[in-house]
VMD Tcl script that draws the C-alpha trace (Angstrom):
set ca {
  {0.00 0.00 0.00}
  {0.83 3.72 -0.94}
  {2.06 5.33 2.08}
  {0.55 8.71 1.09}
  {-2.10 7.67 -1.16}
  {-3.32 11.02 -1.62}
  {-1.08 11.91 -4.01}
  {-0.03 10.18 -6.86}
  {2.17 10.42 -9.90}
  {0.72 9.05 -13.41}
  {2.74 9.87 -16.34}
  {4.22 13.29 -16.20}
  {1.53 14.86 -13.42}
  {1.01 14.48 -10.15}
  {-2.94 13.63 -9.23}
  {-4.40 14.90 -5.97}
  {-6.93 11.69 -4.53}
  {-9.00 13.73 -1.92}
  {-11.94 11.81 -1.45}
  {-13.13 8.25 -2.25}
  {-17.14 10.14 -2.46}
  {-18.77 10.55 -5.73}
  {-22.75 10.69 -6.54}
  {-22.35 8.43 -9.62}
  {-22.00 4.60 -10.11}
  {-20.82 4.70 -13.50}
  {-20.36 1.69 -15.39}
  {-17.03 1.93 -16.78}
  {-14.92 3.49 -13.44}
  {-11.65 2.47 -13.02}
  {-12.05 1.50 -9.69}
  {-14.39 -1.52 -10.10}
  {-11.08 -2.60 -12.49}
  {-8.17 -2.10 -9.90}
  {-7.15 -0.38 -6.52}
  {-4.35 1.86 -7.68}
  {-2.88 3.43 -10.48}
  {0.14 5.24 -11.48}
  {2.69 4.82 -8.51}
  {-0.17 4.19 -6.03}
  {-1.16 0.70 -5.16}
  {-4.15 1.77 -3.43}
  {-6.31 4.86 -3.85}
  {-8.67 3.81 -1.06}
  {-8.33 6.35 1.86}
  {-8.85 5.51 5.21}
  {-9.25 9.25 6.14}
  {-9.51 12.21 3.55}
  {-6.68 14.28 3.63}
  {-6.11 17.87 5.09}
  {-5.14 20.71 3.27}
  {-2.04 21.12 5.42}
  {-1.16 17.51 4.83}
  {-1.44 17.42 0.41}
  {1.07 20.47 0.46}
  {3.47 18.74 2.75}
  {3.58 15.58 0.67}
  {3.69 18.05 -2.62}
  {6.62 20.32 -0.86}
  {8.34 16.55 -1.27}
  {7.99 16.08 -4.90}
  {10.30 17.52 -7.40}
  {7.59 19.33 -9.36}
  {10.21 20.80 -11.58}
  {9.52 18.33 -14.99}
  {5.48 18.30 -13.64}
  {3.34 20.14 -16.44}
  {0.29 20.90 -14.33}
  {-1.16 19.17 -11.18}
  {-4.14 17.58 -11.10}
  {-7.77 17.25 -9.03}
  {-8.47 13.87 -9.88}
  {-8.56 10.43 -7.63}
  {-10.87 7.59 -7.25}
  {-14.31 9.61 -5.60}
  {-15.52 13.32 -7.31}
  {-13.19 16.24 -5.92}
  {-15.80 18.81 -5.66}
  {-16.99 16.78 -3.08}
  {-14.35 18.51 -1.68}
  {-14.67 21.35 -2.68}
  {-13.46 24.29 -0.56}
  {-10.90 21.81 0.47}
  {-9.71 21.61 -3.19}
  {-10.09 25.70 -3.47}
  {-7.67 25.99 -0.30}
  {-4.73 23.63 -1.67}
  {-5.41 25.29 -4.76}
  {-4.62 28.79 -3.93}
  {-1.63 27.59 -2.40}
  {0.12 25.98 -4.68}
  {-0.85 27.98 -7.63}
  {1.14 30.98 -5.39}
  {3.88 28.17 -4.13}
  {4.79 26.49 -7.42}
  {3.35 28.08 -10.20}
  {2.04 24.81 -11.85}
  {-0.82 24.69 -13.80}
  {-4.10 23.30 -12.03}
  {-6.73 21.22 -13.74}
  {-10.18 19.57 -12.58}
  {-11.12 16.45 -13.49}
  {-14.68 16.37 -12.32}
  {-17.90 14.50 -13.17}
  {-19.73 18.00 -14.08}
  {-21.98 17.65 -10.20}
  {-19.67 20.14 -8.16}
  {-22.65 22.84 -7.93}
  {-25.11 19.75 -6.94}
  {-22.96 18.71 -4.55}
  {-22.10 22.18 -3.09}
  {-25.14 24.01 -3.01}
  {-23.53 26.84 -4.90}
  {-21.97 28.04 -7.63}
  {-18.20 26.83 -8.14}
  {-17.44 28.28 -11.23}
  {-17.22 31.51 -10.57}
  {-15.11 30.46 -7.31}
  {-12.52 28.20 -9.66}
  {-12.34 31.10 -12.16}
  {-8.80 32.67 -11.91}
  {-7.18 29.63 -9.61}
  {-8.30 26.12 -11.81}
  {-6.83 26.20 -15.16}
  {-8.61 23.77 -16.89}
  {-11.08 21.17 -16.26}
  {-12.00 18.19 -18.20}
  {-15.74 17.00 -17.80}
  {-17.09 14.02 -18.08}
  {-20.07 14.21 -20.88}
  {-20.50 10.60 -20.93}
  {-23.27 10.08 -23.20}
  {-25.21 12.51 -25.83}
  {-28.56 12.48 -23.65}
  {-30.34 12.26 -20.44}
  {-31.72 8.63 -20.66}
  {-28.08 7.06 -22.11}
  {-26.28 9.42 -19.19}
  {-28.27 8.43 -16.52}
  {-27.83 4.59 -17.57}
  {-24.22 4.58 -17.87}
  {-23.83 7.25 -14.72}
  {-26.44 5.85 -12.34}
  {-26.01 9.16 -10.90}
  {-28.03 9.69 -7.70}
  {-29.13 13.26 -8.81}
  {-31.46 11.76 -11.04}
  {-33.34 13.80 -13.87}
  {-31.83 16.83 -12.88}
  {-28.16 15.58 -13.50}
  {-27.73 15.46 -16.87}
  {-29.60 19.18 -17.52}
  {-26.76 19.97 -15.26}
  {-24.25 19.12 -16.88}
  {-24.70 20.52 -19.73}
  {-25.31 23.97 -17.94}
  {-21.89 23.24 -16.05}
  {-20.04 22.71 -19.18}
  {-21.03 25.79 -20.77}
  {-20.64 28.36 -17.79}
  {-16.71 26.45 -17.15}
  {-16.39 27.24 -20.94}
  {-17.42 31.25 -20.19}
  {-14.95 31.33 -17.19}
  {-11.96 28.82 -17.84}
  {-10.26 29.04 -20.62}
  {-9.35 24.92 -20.64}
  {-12.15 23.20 -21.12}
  {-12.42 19.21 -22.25}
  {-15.22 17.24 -22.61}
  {-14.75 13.37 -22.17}
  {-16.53 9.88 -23.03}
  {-15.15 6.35 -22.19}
  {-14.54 4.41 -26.03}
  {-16.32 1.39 -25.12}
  {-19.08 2.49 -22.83}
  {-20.95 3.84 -24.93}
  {-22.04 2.65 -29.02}
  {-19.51 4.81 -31.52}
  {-22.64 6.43 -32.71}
  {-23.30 8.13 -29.34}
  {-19.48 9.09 -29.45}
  {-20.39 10.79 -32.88}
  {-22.97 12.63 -31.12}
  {-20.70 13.94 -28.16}
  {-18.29 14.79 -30.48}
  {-20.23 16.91 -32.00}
  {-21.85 18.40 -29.01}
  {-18.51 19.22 -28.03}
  {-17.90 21.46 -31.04}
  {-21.48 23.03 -30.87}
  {-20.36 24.12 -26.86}
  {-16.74 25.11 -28.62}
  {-14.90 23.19 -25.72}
  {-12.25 20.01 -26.81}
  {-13.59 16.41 -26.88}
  {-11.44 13.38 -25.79}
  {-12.24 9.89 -25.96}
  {-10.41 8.13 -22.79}
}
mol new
graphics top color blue
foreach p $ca { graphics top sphere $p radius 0.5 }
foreach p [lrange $ca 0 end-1] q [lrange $ca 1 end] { graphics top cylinder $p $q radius 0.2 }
display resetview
């Protein structure tokens, strides 16, 4: 086991694992597959990390080669949300890296509120997951607990990260979905102007 598996490099970036919490179910997640990946065995926390306690581990990581860090581990970090704001600020002041989200498009859901505007200015990118090109295929793949509303959401979140971030992705899993539906994404991606990634 990970000593610190709260932090993790894969590939080139580091990945920030703050919570194993997340509203969705989705069919395809990684962690119905495995318990770790990149250099962490297990991604399973037994407590959720501090603020204070992700920048000590980071102020131990030569960052220097890193291209950006990023909000992504096995559970949604915006259910974490001011948590992820506070490690956020600092490290965007302490090492100068860019920031990304990797989120599942529910942070405002979760929160109550409206994150975007908070993120705008300290998270550099974010990539989204879309997931499927409508409400009935989203909710089937997502099993999201937010119901009807979720996918409505989504769509809203997209656009209003695309108004206030200037990175903004757009994601399906190849595989989860038929190609046809990956068509369709694709080309809701362009009609939102954001980038589209099949992962």
């Amino acid at each position: 086991m990970s000593e610190k598996n709260f932090i993790y490099r894969y590939g080139s970036r580091y990945y920030l694992n703050l919570t194993n919490r997340c509203p969705c179910a989705c069919t395809f997640c990684v962690r119905n597959q495995t318990d770790g990946l990149g250099d962490a065995d297990i991604l399973w926390l037994e407590k959720e990390p501090t603020a204070e306690e992700v920048m000590a581990e980071l102020r131990k990581r030569d960052l220097s080669d890193v291209p950006e860090i990023v909000f992504c581990g096995y559970g949604e970090p915006t259910e974490r949300f001011d948590t992820l704001m506070e490690i956020a600020r600092m490290a965007k002041s302490e090492f100068g890296k860019p920031l990304r989200l990797d989120t599942n498009g529910m942070g405002r859901l979760i929160t109550g509120r409206d994150i975007v505007k908070e993120m705008r200015g300290v998270i550099d990118s974010v990539s989204i997951s879309l997931n499927a090109p409508d409400a009935d295929e989203y909710l089937a793949v997502t099993k999201n607990e937010f119901g009807e509303k979720a996918y409505p959401e989504l769509l809203s979140f997209i656009r209003d990260c695309r108004r206030e971030i200037s990175g903004v992705t757009v994601s399906v899993v190849g595989g989860s979905i038929p190609e046809s539906s990956v068509e369709r994404c694709a080309k809701m991606a362009e009609e939102m102007n954001v980038r589209f990634r099949v992962r």
